[in-house]
N, C-alpha and C positions, 0 to 999 in steps of 0.2 A: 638290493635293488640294482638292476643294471640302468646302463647308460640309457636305452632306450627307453624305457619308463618313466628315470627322473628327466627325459629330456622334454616327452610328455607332458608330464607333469607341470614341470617348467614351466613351458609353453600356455599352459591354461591359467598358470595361476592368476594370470589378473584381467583374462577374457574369454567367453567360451567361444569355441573357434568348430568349422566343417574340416574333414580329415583334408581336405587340402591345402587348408591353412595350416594344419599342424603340422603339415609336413612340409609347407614355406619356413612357417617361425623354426621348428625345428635345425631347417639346415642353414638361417641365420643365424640363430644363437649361436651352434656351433661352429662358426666363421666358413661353413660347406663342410668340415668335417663327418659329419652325420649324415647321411645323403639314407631315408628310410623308403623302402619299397610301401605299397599298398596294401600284400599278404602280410609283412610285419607292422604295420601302422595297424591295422584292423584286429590283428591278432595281441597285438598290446593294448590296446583298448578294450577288446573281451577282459583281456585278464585283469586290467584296471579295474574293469564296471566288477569285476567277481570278486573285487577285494575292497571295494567300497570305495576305491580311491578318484574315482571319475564315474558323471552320469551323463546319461545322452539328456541332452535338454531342449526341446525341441527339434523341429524338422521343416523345411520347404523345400519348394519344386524349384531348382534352375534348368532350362535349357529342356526340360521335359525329363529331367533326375531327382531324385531325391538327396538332399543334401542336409543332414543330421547332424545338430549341433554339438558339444560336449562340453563340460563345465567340471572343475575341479572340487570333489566336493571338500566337508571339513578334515574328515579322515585323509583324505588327502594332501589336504596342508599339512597337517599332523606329519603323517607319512612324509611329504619333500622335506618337511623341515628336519625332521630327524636322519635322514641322509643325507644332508647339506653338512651336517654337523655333522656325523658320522667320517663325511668324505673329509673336511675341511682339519680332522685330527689325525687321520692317515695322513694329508698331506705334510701338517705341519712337523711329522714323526718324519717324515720322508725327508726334508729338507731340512732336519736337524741333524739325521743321519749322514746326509751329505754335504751337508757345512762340516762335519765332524771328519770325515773321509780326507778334505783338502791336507 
């Protein structure tokens, strides 16, 4: 899973949020590092909802727009958390390699 998806993911785990919030939370989680266009926020989100890991959940009108909410679902927990763990053993492989390196 790349960065974009578990940043996603992230992002909703404990709110369901409109893509413009996701894509506020997103580029504060990452301190601005992640800064996500519109065609890959929407486009990550298809693939999300196609892999069960996020559902659209609701919708209303602002400003004369429709603004669709999204929510993380359980497989999605499922799926963050096992890439959390995932990442957090390459790191800790990473930074055992490089303590070893000095």
């Amino acid at each position: 899973m790349g960065d974009v998806d578990t940043s996603i993911m992230a992002v909703l785990a404990d709110e369901n949020l409109h893509g413009y919030a996701i894509l506020a939370e997103v580029r504060e989680l990452s301190d601005g590092r992640v800064r996500l266009g519109t065609g890959t926020l929407y486009g990550a989100l298809e693939r999300l909802q196609d892999r069960g890991c996020v559902a659209a959940e609701g919708e209303e009108i602002v400003d004369g727009r429709v603004r669709r909410y999204y929510r993380l679902t359980d497989d999605g927990r499922g799926a963050l958390a096992s890439e959390l763990e995932r990442r957090e053993q390459l790191l800790t492989a990473a930074r055992s390699r490089l303590a070893g390196a000095s």
